[in-house]
C-alpha positions in Angstrom: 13.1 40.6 -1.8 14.8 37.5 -3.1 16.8 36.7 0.3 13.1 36.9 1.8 11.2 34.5 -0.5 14.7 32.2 -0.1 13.9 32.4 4.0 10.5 31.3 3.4 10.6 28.9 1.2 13.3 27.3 3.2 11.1 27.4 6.7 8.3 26.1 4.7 10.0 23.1 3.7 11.2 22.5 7.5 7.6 22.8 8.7 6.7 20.0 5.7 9.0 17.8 6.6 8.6 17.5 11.0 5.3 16.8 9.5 5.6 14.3 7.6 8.1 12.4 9.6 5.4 12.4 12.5 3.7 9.4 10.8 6.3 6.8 10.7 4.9 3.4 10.7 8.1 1.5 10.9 7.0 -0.2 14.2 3.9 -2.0 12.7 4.4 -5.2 10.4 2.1 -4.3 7.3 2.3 -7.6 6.1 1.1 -9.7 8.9 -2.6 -9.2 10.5 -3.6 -9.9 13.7 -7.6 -10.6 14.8 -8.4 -9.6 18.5 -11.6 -10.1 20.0 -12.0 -9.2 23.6 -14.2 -6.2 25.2 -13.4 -2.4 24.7 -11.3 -1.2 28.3 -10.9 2.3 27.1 -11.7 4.2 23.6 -9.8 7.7 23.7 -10.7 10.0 21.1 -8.1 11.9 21.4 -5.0 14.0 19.2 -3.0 13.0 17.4 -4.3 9.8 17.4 -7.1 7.9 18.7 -6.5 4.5 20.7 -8.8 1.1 21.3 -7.8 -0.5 24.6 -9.0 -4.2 24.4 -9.1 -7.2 26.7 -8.2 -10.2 24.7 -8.8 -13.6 27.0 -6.1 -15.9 27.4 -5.4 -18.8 29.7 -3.5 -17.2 32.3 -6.3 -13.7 32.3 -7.1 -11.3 30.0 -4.5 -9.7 27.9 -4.6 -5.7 27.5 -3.5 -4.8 23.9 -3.4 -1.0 22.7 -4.8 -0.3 19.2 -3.6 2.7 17.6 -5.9 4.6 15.1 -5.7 7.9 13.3 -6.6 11.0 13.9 -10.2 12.0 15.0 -10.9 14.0 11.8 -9.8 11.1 10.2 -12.1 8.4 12.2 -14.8 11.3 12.0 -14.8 11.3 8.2 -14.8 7.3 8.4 -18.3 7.5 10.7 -16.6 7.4 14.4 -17.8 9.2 17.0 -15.9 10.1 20.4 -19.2 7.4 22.0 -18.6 5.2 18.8 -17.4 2.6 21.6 -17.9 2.1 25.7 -16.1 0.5 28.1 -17.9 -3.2 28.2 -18.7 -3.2 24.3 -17.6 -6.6 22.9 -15.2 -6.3 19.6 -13.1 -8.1 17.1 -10.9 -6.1 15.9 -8.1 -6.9 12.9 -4.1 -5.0 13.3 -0.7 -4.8 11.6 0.5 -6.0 15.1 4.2 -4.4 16.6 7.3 -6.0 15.0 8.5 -6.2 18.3 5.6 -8.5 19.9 4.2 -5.8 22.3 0.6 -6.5 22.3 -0.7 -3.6 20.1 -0.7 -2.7 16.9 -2.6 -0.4 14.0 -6.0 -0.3 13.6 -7.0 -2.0 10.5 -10.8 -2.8 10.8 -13.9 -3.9 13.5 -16.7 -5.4 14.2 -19.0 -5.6 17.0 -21.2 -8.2 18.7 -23.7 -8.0 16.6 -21.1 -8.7 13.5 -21.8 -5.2 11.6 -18.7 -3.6 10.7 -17.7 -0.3 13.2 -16.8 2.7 10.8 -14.2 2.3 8.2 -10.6 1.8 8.3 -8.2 4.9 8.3 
């Protein structure tokens, strides 16, 4: 009985720890914030994580740049809906941008248009 509880407990732990190191966030800088404001491409409410697809404007064209957010059950519980946003819905949106410069980063907070905040952060 106590080679069995040894087996579990071991497997339990394995399971724990893929799990937790699923959510790295080494490739975002937490301490630097980045304000977008462009118009939503794509919004894909989908697992693991949801993503923003915005089109920032720049001199040369618009700019895609990806916006990571958590999970749906997360954005759910902070008021986001799969039609929360539409392709053509203008945004600002604020990011712990990539530490390597690609143009995404971690959803931190939005607002549309009309300045009211979209759902919470997560």
């Amino acid at each position: 009985m106590s080679r069995c509880r040894v087996l579990i407990s071991v497997a339990a732990l394995l399971f724990t720890l893929q799990g937790l190191a699923h959510h790295s966030g080494a490739m975002f800088d937490d301490k630097m914030s980045t304000t977008l404001t462009g118009t939503v491409k794509a919004f894909q409410w989908t697992n693991p994580h949801c993503w923003i697809q915005v089109l920032v404007p720049g001199q040369e064209g618009p700019t895609e740049w990806s916006v990571e957010m958590g999970s749906p059950s997360q954005l759910f519980r902070g008021g986001w809906k799969p039609g929360t946003l539409e392709a053509g819905d203008k945004i600002t949106v604020v990011i712990h941008p990539m530490r390597d410069g690609t143009k995404g980063g971690l959803f931190v907070s939005a607002v549309g248009a009309d300045g009211k905040p979209i759902g919470t952060s997560t």
